[in-house]
C-alpha positions in Angstrom: -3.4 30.9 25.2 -4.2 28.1 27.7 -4.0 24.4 26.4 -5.9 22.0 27.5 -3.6 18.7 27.4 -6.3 15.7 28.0 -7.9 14.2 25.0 -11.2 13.8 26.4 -14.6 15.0 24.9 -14.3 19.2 24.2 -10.7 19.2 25.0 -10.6 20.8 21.1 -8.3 18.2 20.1 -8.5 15.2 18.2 -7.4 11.7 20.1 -3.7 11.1 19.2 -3.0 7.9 17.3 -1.4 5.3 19.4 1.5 5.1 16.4 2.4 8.6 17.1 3.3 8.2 20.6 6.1 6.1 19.8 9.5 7.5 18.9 9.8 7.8 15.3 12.6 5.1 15.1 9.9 2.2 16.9 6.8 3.4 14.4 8.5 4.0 11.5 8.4 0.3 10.8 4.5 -0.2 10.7 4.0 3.5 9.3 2.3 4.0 6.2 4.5 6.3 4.3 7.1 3.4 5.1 5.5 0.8 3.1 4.2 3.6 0.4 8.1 4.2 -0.3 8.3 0.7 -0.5 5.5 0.1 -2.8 7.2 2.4 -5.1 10.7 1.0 -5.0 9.2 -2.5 -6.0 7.1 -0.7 -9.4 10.5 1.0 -10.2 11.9 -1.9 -11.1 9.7 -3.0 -14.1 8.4 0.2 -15.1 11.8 1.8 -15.8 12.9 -1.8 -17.4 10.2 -1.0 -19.7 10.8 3.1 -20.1 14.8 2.0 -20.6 13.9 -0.7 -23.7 12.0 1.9 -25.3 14.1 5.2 -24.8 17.1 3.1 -26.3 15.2 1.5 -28.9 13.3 4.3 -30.5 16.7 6.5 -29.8 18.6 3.8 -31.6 15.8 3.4 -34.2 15.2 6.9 -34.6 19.4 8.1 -34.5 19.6 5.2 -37.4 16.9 6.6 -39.5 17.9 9.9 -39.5 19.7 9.4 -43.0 16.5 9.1 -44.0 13.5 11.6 -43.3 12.1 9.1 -40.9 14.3 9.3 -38.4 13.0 12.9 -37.5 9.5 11.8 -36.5 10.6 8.7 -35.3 12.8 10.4 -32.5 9.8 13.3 -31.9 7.3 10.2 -31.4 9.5 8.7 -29.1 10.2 12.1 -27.2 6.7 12.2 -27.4 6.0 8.8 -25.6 8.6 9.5 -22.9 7.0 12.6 -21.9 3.8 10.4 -21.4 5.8 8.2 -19.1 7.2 11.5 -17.5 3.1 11.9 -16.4 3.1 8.9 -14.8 6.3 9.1 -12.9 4.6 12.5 -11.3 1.5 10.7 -10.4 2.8 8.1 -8.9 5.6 10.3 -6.8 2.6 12.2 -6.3 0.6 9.5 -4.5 3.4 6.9 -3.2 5.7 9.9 -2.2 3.8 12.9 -1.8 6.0 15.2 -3.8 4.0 17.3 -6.1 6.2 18.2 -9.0 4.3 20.8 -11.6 3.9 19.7 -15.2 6.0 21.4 -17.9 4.9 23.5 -20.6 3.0 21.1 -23.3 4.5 21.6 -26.8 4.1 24.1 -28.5 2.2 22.8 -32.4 2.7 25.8 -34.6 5.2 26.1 -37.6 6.4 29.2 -39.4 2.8 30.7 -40.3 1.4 30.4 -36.8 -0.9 27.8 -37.7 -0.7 24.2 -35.6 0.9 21.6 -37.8 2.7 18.0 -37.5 6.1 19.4 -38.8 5.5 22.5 -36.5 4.8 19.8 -33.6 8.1 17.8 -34.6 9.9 20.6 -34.4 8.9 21.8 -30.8 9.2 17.9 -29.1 12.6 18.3 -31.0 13.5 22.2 -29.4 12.0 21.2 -26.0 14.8 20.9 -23.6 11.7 19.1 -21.4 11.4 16.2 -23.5 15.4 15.6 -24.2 15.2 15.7 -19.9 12.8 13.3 -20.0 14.8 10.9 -22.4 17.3 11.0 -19.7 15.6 10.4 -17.0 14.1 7.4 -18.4 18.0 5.8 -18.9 19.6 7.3 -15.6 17.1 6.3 -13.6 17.2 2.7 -14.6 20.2 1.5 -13.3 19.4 3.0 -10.1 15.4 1.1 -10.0 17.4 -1.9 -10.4 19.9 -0.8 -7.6 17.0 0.0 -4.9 14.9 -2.6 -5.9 17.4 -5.3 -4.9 18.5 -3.7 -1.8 15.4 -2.6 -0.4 13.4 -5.9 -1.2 16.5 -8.0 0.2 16.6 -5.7 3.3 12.7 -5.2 4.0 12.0 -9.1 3.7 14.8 -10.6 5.7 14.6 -8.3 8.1 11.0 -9.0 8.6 11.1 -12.9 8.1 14.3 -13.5 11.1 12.1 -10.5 13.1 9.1 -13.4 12.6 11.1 -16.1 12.5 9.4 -17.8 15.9 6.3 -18.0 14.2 6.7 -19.7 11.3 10.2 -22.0 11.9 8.0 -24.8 13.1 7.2 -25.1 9.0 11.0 -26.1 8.0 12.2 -29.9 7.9 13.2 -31.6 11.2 16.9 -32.8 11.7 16.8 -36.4 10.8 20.0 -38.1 11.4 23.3 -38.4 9.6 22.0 -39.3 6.4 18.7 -36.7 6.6 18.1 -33.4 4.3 18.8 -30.2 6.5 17.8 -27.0 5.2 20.8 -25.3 7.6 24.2 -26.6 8.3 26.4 -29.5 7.6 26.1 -33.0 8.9 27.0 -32.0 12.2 23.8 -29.8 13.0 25.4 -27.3 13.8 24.1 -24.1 11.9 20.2 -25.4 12.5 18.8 -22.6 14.4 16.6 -24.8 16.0 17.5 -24.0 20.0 15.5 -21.3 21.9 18.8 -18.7 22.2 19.3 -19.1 18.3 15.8 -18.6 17.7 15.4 -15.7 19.6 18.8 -14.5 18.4 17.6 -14.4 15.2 14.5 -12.7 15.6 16.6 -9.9 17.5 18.9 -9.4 14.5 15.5 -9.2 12.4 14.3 -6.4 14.9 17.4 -4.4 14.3 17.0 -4.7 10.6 13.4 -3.9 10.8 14.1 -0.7 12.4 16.5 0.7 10.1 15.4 -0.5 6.8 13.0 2.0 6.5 15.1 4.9 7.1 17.6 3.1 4.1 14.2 3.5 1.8 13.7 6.1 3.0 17.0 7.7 1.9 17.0 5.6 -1.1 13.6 7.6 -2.2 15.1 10.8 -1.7 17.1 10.4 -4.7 13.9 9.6 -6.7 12.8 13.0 -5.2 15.4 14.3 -6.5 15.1 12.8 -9.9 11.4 13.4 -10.6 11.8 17.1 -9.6 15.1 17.7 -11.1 14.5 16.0 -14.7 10.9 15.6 -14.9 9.7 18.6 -14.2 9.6 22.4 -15.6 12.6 24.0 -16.3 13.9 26.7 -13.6 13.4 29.2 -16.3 10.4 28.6 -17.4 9.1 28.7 -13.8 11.2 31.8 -13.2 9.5 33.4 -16.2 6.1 32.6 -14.9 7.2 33.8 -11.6 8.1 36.9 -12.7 4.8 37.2 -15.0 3.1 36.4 -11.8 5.2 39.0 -10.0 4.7 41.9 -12.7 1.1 41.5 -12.4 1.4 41.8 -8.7 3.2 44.4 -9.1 1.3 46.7 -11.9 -2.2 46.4 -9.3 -0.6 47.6 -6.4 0.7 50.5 -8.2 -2.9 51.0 -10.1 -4.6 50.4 -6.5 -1.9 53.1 -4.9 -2.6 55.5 -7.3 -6.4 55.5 -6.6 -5.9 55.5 -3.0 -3.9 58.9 -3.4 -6.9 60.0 -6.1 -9.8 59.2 -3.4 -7.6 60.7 -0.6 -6.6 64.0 -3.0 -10.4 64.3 -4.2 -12.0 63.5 -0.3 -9.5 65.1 1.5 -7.5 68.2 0.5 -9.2 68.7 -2.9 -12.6 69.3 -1.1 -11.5 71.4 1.5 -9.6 73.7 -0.9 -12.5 74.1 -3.0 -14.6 74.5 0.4 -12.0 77.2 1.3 -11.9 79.0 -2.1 -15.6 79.5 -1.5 -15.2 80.8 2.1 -12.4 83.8 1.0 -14.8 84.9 -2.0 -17.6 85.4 0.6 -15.0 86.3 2.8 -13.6 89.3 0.1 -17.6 90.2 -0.8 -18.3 90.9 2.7 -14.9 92.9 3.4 -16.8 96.6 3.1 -20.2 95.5 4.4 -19.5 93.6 7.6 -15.6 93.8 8.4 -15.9 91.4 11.7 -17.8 88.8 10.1 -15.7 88.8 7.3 -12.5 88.6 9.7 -14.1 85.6 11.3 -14.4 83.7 7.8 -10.9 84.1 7.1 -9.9 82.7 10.6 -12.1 79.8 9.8 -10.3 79.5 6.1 -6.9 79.6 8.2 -8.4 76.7 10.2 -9.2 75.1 6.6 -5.5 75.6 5.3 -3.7 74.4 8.3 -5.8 71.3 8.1 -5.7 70.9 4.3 -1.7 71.0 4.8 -1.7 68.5 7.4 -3.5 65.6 5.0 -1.2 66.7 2.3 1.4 66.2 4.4 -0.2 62.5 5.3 -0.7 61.9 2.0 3.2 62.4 1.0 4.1 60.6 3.2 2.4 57.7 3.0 4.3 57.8 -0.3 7.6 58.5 0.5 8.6 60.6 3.2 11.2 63.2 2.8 12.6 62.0 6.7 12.8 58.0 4.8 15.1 59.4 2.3 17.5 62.0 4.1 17.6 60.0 7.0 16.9 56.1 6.6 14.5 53.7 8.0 15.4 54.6 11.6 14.6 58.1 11.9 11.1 57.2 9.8 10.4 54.3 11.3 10.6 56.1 14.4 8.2 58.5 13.0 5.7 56.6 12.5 5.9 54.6 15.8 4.9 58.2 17.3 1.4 58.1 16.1 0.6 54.7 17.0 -2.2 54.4 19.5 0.3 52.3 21.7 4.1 52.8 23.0 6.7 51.5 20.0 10.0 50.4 21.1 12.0 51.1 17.6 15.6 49.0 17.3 16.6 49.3 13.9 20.4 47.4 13.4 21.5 48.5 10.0 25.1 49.6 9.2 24.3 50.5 5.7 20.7 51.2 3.9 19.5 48.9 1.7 18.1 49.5 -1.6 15.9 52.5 -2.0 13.1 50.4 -3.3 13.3 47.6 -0.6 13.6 50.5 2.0 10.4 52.0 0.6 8.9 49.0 0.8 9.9 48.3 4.1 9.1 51.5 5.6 5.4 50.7 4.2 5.2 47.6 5.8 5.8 49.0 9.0 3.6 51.4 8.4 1.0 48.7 7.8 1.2 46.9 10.6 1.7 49.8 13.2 -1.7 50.9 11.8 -3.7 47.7 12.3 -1.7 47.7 15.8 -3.8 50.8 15.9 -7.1 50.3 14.9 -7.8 46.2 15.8 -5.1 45.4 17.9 -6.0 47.1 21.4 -2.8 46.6 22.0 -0.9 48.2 25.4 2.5 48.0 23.7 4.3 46.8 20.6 7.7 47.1 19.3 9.3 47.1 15.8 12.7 45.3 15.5 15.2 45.5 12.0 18.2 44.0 11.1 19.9 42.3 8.0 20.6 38.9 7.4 23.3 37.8 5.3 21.4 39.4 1.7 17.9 39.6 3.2 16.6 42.9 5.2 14.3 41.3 8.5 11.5 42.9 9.9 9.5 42.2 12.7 6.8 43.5 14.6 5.3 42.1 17.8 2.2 43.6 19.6 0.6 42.3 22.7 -2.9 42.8 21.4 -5.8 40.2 20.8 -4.4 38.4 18.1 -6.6 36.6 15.8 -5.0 38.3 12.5 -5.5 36.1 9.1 -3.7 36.7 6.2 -6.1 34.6 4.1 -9.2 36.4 5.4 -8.5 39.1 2.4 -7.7 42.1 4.9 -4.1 44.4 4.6 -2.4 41.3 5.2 -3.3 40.2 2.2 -2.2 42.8 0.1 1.3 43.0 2.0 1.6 39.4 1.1 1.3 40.4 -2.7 3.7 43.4 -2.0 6.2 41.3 -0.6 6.1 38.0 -3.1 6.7 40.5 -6.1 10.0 41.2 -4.6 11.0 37.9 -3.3 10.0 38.8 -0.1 8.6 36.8 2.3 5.2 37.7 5.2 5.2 35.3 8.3 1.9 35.8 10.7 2.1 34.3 13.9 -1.4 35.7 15.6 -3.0 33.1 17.7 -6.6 34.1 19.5 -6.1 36.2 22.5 -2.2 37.3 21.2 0.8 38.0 21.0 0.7 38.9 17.4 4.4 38.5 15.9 4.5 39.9 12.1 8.1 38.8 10.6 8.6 40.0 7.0 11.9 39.1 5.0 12.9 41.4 1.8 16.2 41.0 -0.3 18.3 43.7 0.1 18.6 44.7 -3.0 16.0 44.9 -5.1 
């Protein structure tokens, strides 16, 4: 597809922002996400001073206690509290960082009988492994606000006041003899930067700071990253169980969708012209004595009817699983189904050993997929279907030269291959700009 490079009126594209023509090193200074990262280094500091006093006063208060019956709901209140402040460390990663971190599970209120209750809430803050995460993340990350706080805040205004330092050194106190105050140096005068070469000297060294103190933040927030996802968010389990909820669901409509698919085809297709073909051999037999050629020429037609009744059952199986896919592999099918595509299929298929037989189902009906949209809305002249295995993940990929245009979100087949993919793991990548090539790259594990 042509580009049209200027950035006039109807070019299509939007005027680039002089900031972004710099090299990321020169803009990074002045960008916004710089002084955002900043923004939240300086808050760090007194919010987790005040996060830290309370998890180790209501841990010591509550760990004191606990001789007592109050200790118990002292410590669940104060789980309680720090899973508030766990809500505001996401929001504010979420807007000053722009990491979106999902929030866990709330807790779970019901005791023995089912019912919500306060002991049956106690006990969940208590059995949450969420809220005990929370508790330390509130004292780890302390230490480490105070750490980047100092540095950054050190770093970001120095560097920025000797980068400026021509513009306002005119405001400190001029040298006034042997006996004056000097805000530099000894008696001598001679650490006053007060001379053209120190002054620009200085604001050179300021530059230099300037330019690499955001990429210090910037490494400094990335173990906040780190922090907020790893200890503030939902356990890996619990978002692998709703994963796999997720996935199941997937999972149980495609088969419930396959298996009407094969109903309408069985009931449209070869159903009707058996019954169609029942009905022409009992004319067929009723007309045997009476009129012997007619009759011969219903039971060529029935012939006709069988041959072609054979040939969708045939279709149908194997658009299920072919017999060829299971005694031969995904080569020799694959290959297969290339033949009936509207344009020439080159086939390379780099497998030393087959993958599982579920993944290699699935594969096969990928293909077969998108050899069949190359088919009907590609206009393709040629295409070609290429498969190999990466370390634990079977690749697929299949490249037409048609129009392109193809949209997995527009709810068509891509869509559903999408689904059929994510409930394995798998992975659908659609590269179709308007006017092609079209590049279809699918990644399954392989094994299921």
């Amino acid at each position: 597809m042509a580009m049209n490079h200027g950035y006039g009126h109807g070019s299509g594209y939007a005027p680039e922002p002089r900031t972004r023509r710099l090299p990321p090193l020169l803009r990074a200074p002045v960008e916004g996400r710089t002084w955002r990262e900043f923004g939240y280094l300086m808050l760090s500091l007194p919010i987790s001073v005040a996060a830290f006093s309370f998890a180790v006063t209501v841990t010591s208060l509550g760990a004191g206690l606990l001789i007592t019956f109050l200790g118990i709901p002292v410590l669940a209140a104060g789980l309680a509290a720090l899973r508030g402040y766990g809500a505001l460390e996401r929001a504010r990663a979420r807007a000053l960082l722009g990491l979106e971190v999902a929030d866990p599970a709330p807790v779970s209120a019901r005791g023995r009988g089912g019912r919500p209750s306060m002991m049956g809430w106690i006990g969940g803050v208590l059995r949450s492994g969420v809220s005990w995460r929370h508790l330390v993340y509130s004292v780890v990350h302390f230490p480490w606000a105070v750490f980047a706080f100092c540095v950054s805040l050190t770093l970001w205004v120095s560097a920025w006041g000797c980068l400026l330092y021509p513009l306002w050194q005119w405001v400190l106190p001029v040298y006034a003899g042997q006996d004056g105050i000097q805000l530099y140096g000894d008696r001598t005068h001679a650490f006053y930067l007060d001379s053209p070469f120190e002054i620009a000297a200085t604001s050179v060294i300021g530059l230099i700071f300037t330019l690499i103190t955001p990429w210090i933040m910037r490494g400094m927030t990335s173990v906040d990253r780190l922090l907020v996802a790893g200890l503030l968010g939902p356990s890996r389990l619990a978002t692998r169980v709703v994963e796999l909820e997720s996935d199941r669901g997937v999972v149980v409509d495609t088969a419930a969708a396959d298996l009407r698919r094969i109903e309408r085809d069985l009931h449209d297709g070869a159903q009707a012209r058996l019954v169609a073909l029942a009905m022409d051999l009992g004319l067929a037999k009723d007309k045997m004595t009476q009129d012997p050629q007619a009759a011969a020429r219903m039971v060529d037609e029935a012939h006709g009817e069988v041959k072609v009744a054979l040939q969708e059952l045939r279709d149908l199986a194997r658009g299920i699983h072919p017999a060829v896919l299971t005694d031969r592999g995904l080569d020799a099918a694959l290959s297969a189904v290339a033949s009936r595509c509207t344009a020439p299929v080159t086939v390379t298929v780099d497998l030393r050993t087959r993958p599982a037989a579920a993944i290699e189902g699935i594969a096969y009906f990928t293909v077969s997929e998108l050899l069949q949209n190359v088919s009907k809305h590609a206009r393709a002249t040629r295409a070609s279907v290429d498969v190999w295995r990466s370390d634990n993940r079977l690749m697929l990929q299949v490249v037409d030269d048609g129009r392109g245009g193809a949209d997995v979100t527009a709810g068509s087949g891509l869509a559903g291959l999408t689904g059929r993919l994510d409930a394995v793991d798998g992975v659908l990548a659609v590269d179709s700009p308007a006017g092609g090539p079209t590049t279809v790259t699918a990644e399954l594990p392989w094994r299921g």
